[in-house]
N, C-alpha and C positions, 0 to 999 in steps of 0.2 A: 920360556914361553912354551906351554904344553902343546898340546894339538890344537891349533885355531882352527882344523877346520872342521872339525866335531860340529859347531853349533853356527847359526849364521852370528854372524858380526861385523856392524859396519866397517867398511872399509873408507879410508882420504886417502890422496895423495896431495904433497904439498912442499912448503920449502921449510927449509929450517933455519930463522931467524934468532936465537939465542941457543946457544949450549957453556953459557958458562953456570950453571948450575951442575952440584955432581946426582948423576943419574938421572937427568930431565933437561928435556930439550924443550923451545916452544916451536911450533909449528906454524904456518901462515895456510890458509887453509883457502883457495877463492875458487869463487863460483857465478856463472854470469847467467843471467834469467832475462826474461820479456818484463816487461814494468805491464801491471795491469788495465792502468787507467790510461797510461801515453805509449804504451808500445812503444819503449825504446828497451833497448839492451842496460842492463846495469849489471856492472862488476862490481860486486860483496866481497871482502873477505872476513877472516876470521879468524883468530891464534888457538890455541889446543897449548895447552901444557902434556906433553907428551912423558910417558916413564921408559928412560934406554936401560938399562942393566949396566951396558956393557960401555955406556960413554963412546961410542960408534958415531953417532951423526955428528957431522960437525957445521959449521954457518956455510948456507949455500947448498946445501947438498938437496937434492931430490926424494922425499921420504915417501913412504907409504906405513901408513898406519891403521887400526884397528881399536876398538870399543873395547872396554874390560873392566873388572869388576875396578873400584876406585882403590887407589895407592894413597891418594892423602886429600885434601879438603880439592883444591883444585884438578889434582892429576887421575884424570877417568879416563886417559887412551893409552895403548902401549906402539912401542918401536915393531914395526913388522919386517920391515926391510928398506934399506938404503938403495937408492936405484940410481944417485949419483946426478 
């Protein structure tokens, strides 16, 4: 991972629900908004097929991730760091 902070790049934080793939984790990604028409609260979420290098996250773990050029047909985010 070169310099990520050269250029902006989104940032998630999220949990890591799969890493039995070698060098790819999936990620669960949730986020909770006002609903427009009934003003209630809804929680979304959402998986990321994530690229690790180094096989570092494991299930359960607290990630934070990042945007980046694509790795393969699905994998468009990289591993930024494990926050546990």
């Amino acid at each position: 991972m070169e310099d990520v902070t050269k250029k902006f790049k989104r940032k998630l934080d999220g949990i890591v629900v799969s890493d039995s793939s070698d060098k790819t984790a999936v990620v669960k990604v949730g986020r909770r908004f006002k609903h427009g028409k009934y003003s209630k609260f809804v929680n979304q979420s959402k998986k990321y097929h994530v690229h690790d290098a180094v096989n570092t996250a494991k299930v359960g773990d607290l990630v934070t991730i990042i945007e980046s050029a694509p790795h393969s047909k699905l994998k468009k985010w990289e591993l930024l760091s494990v926050n546990k």
